[in-house]
N, C-alpha and C positions, 0 to 999 in steps of 0.2 A: 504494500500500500504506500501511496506515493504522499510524503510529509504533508502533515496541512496545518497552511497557513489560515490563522486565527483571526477575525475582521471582529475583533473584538471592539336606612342604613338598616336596625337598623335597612328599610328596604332600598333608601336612595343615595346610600354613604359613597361617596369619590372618594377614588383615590388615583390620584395620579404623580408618576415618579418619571424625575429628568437626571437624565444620564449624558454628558457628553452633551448640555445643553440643545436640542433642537430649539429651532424660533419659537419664542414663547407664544408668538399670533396664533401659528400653525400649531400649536400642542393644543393653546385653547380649543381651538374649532374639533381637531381631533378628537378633546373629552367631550365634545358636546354633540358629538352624533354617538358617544357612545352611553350619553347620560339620554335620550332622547331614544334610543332602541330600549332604555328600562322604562322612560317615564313614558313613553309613546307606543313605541311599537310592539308589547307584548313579552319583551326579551326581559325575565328574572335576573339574568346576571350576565356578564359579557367583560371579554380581555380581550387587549390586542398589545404587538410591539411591532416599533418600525425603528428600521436600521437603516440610515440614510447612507447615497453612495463615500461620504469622509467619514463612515465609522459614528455618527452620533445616532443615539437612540432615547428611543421615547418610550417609554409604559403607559399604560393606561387600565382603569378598571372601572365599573360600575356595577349597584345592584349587588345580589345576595346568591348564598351556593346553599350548600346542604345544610341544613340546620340553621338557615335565615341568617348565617354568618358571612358581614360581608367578604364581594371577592378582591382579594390583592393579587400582586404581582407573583406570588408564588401558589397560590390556588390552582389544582391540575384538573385539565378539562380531558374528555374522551376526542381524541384527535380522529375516530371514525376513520375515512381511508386514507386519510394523511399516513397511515400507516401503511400504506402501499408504495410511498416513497421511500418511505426507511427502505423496506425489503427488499425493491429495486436496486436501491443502493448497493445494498448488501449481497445480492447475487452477481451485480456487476463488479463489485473487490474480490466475490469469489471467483468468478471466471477471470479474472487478471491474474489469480494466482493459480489458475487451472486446476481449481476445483471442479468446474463442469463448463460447458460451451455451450453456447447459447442457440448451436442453433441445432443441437443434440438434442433427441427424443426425450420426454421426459420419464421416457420407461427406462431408460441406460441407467435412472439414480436409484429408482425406486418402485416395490411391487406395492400395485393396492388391490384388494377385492371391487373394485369398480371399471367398468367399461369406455373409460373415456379414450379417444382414437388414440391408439398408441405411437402415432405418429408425430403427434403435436410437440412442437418443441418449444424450450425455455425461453425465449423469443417471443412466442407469438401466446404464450404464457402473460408474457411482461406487459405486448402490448393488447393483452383483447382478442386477438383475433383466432383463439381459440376452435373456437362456437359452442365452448362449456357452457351451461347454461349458470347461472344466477343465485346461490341456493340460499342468499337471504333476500329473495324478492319469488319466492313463493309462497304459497297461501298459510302454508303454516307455521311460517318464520315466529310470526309474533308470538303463538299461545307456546311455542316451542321454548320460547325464551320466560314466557312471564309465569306457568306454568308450574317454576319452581327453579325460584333466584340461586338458592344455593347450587344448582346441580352444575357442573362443569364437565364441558361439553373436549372431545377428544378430537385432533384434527383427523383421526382414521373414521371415528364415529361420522364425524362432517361428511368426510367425503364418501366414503364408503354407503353413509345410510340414510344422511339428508341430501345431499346434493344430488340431483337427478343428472343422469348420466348420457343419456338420448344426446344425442347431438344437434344445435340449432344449425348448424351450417358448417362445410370441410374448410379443415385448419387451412387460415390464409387466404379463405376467399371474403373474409365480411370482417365485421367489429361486430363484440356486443359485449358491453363491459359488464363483469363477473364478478364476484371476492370470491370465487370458488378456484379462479385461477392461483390466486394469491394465499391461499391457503395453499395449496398444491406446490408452490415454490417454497412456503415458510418449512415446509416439512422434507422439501431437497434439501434445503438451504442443511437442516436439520442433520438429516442422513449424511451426506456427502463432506460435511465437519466433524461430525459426532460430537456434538455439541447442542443443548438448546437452542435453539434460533437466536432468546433475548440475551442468552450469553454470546453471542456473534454478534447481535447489533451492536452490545455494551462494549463488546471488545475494539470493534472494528471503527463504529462512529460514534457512541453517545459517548462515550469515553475522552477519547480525544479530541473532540465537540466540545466538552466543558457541559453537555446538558447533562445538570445536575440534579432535574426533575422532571425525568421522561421514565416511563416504566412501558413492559409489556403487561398488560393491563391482563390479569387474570391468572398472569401465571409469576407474579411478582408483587411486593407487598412494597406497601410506601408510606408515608404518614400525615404528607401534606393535606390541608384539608381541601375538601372535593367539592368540585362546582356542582354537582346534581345534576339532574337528570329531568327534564320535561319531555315529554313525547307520545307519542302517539304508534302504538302497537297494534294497531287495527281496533282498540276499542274510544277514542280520539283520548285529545291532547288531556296527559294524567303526569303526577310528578309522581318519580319512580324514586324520587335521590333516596330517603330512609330504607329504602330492599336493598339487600349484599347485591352486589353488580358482576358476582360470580358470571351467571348462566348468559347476562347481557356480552360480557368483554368474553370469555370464552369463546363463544358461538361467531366472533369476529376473527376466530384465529388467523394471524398473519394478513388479514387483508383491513380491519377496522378496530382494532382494541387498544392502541398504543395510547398511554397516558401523557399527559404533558401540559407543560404553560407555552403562551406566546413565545416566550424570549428563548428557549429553548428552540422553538419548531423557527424562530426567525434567524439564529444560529446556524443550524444546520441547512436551511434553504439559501445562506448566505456563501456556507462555505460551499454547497454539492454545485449551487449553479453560476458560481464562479470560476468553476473549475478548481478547485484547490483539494477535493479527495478523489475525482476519479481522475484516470489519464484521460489525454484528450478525444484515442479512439472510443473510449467506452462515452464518454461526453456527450462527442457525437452523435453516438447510438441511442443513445437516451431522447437526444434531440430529433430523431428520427422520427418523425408523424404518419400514423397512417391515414389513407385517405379515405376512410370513414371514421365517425367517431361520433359522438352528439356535436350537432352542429355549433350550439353555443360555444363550445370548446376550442373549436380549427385544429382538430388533430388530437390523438394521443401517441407519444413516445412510449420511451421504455420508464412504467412509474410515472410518470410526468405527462399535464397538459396545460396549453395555454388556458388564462385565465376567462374569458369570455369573449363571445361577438364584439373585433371592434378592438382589443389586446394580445394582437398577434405577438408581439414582442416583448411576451412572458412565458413563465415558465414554473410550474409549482403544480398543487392539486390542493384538492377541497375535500371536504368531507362530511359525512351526512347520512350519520348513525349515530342515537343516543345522545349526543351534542353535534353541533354544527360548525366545523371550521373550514379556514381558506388562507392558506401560505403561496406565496408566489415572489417573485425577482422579477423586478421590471429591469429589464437591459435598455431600453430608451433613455431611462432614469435613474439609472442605478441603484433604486432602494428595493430593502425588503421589507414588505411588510404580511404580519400573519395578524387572523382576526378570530376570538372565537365566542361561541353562546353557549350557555345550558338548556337554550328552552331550542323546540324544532318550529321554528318561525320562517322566514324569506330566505332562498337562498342566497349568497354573494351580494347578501343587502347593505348590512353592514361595510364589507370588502370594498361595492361598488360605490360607497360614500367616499368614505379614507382616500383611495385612491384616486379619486377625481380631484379633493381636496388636496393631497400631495402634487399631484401632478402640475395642478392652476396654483399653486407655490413654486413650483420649481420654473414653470414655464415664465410666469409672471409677477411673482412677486407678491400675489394680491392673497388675502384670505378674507373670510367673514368677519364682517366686523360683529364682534361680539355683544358689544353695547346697547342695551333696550331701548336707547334712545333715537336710534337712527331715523327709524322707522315706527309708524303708530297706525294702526285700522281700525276702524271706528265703521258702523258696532262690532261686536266680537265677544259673543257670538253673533252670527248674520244673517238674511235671511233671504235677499237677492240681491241687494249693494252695499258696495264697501266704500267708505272714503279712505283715499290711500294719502298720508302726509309724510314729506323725510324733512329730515329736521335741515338740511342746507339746501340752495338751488345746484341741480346740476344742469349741466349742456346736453346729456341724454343718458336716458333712465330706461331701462329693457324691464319690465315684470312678467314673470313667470308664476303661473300658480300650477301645485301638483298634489296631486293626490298621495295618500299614504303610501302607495307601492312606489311613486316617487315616478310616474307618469305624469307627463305638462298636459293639462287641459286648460289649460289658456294661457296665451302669450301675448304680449306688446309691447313693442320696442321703438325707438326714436321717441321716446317721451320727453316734453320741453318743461316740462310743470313739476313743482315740488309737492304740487298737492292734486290731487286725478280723481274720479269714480270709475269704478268697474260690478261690472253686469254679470250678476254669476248666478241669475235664474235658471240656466239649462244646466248646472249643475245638483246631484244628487247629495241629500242630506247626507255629512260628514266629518273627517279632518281632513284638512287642506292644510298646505303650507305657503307660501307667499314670500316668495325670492325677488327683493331686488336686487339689480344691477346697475352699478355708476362706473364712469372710468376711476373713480375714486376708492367704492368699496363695493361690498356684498353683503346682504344681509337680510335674515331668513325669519318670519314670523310665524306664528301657529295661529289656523284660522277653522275655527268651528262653524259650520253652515248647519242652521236648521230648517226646516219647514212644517 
């Protein structure tokens, strides 16, 4: 393995920690889309860290975890298939030290009592293109897990007696993303070291990583305290966090169970897609997209996809089992930033704030002006018109109003006036937010419509 270099209340209590000072504007605005996912959007509790391209980083927390104790910077959340990057990782250091080749069968490592094509190789494993089917997006996932928390589930049990074997389509002609692949690899990875898998990831990266609070989740004890658990197991959204999360993080073997904080997962996403743990051919390969995937994505690598429609020029994965996370490298910008929740709300909602927010910092300089005073709406709550007042005259003013999922349903720009009405009768009873824009600042209201 090739050296790596280091780039080193209470239901609504904040907390937020400055390392290596980022801009204090941009940290504001940053806590305040994550104070606004607890007091707005549904989300009990939520971390994130960013690691800017000169090494500075920002924490951040908001909101409550298990036992209504708030979350800090070392509170571990269920990284879900963020843990499909780990394992990636970690077959690609093992095939560098030819432990196994990747585009070798994956019967050459190991026998199981299951039928899947013997043909399939650790390649197409990594990327999907399998046609193994799914085996936590079938019908009995859920009662299979809630069932009976204590029970812990075996990766031969998985594959062997819940994962259905049929084939959706021959290896390398499709995509369909799996955790039943990435179990299948945690138990190479396993055989072919003689070694537990989380003792190879600990050896190989969390170690040398510095992540000091990352576990393999089920088969590893820790003490940190626990974000909880909101979710929805086919009988809708219930808090799971007081049940032992044995049979939950188990039944993720190697593809969804990996424990951890932000500043860990923005760690290692900082050193793997900078190139500084794999060599560059394995790098490469990672970076390698097939050309099917879910479209939002633009591809999956090996472990690795772009971050959304629209951010080709990233690199990381998301995750969205039991809590909901989203780690990525922007190479346009060179930060990293990971974001995570305890409750199963929006996806890449959270992610897709931060990052637009970093971005219009990095590109421009500008961020939200955070002061209540900029702006004033009157009434509020509303009921078809709004008076809009900013507190200076500008030379043109753009408003944007959007809905909770953060969709514009109305826009106007070139505005000459510091003070306007707007017409928001074909709007549906709600919360609305109310974005203006000056060449000066930005700055964002929360707008109730009734009728």
């Amino acid at each position: 393995m090739k050296k790596l270099l280091l780039i080193f209340p209470l239901i609504f209590q904040i907390s937020m920690v400055l390392k290596a000072q980022i801009n204090p504007a941009l940290a504001a605005q940053l806590q305040q889309i994550l104070d606004n996912r607890v007091l707005i959007n549904g989300d009990k509790g939520v971390s994130a860290c960013l690691i800017m391209q000169n090494g500075d980083t920002w924490k951040g927390t908001a909101g409550v975890g298990q036992n209504s104790i708030a979350i800090t910077d070392t509170t571990v959340f269920h990284g879900a298939s963020i843990t499909k990057a780990n394992v990636a990782t970690l077959i690609l250091l093992l095939a560098e030290n030819n432990y196994l080749h990747l585009d070798s069968a994956w019967t050459k490592y190991i026998s199981l009592n299951a039928n899947f094509n013997p043909s399939i190789t650790i390649r197409q494993l990594l990327n999907h293109t399998s046609g193994i089917k799914d085996y936590l997006e079938t019908p009995s996932a859920g009662t299979l897990i809630t069932s009976n928390y204590n029970y812990s589930f075996t990766p031969f049990e998985i594959l062997e007696n819940v994962a259905d074997d049929s084939p959706l389509f021959a290896p390398g002609t499709n995509f369909s993303y799996a955790t039943t692949n990435y179990a299948l690899l945690s138990l190479i990875a396993q055989t072919v070291t003689g070694n537990p898998v989380e003792q190879e990831l600990r050896t190989r990266i969390w170690n040398p990583l510095g992540m000091t609070h990352t576990y393999f989740g089920g088969y590893e004890n820790y003490t940190e305290p626990k974000a909880g658990i909101w979710w929805d197991f086919g009988m809708g959204l219930q808090n799971y966090s007081n049940q032992p999360y044995t049979s939950m993080l188990t039944f993720g073997y190697g593809g969804a169970n990996i424990v951890t904080t932000p500043y860990d997962l923005a760690k290692f996403a900082r050193a793997v897609y900078t190139g500084t743990v794999l060599t560059s051919s394995s790098f490469n390969q990672m970076k390698t997209f097939t050309t099917n995937s879910y479209p939002f994505w633009n591809g999956y690598g090996l472990g690795a996809h772009r971050m959304y429609s629209g951010t080709v020029n990233t690199l990381g994965h998301d995750g969205y089992y039991t809590n909901l996370s989203d780690m990525f490298h922007s190479f346009d910008y060179g930060f990293t930033l990971v974001t995570m929740t305890n409750t199963q709300t929006q996806i890449f909602a959270i992610y897709k704030a931060m990052y637009t927010a970093i971005k219009n910092f990095i590109t421009t300089g500008q961020v939200e002006n955070m002061k209540s005073d900029v702006i004033s709406i009157s009434p509020n709550p509303a009921y078809k018109n709004i008076s809009v007042r900013l507190n200076s005259n500008y030379s043109d003013t753009e408003i944007n109003i959007m809905d909770i999922s953060g969709k514009i349903v109305y826009k106007e720009a070139n505005i000459k006036s510091n003070s306007f009405e707007v017409n928001l009768e074909h709007l549906q009873e709600g919360i609305y937010f109310v974005k203006i824009i000056t060449p000066e600042a930005v700055s964002t209201k929360k707008l109730i419509l009734t009728r």
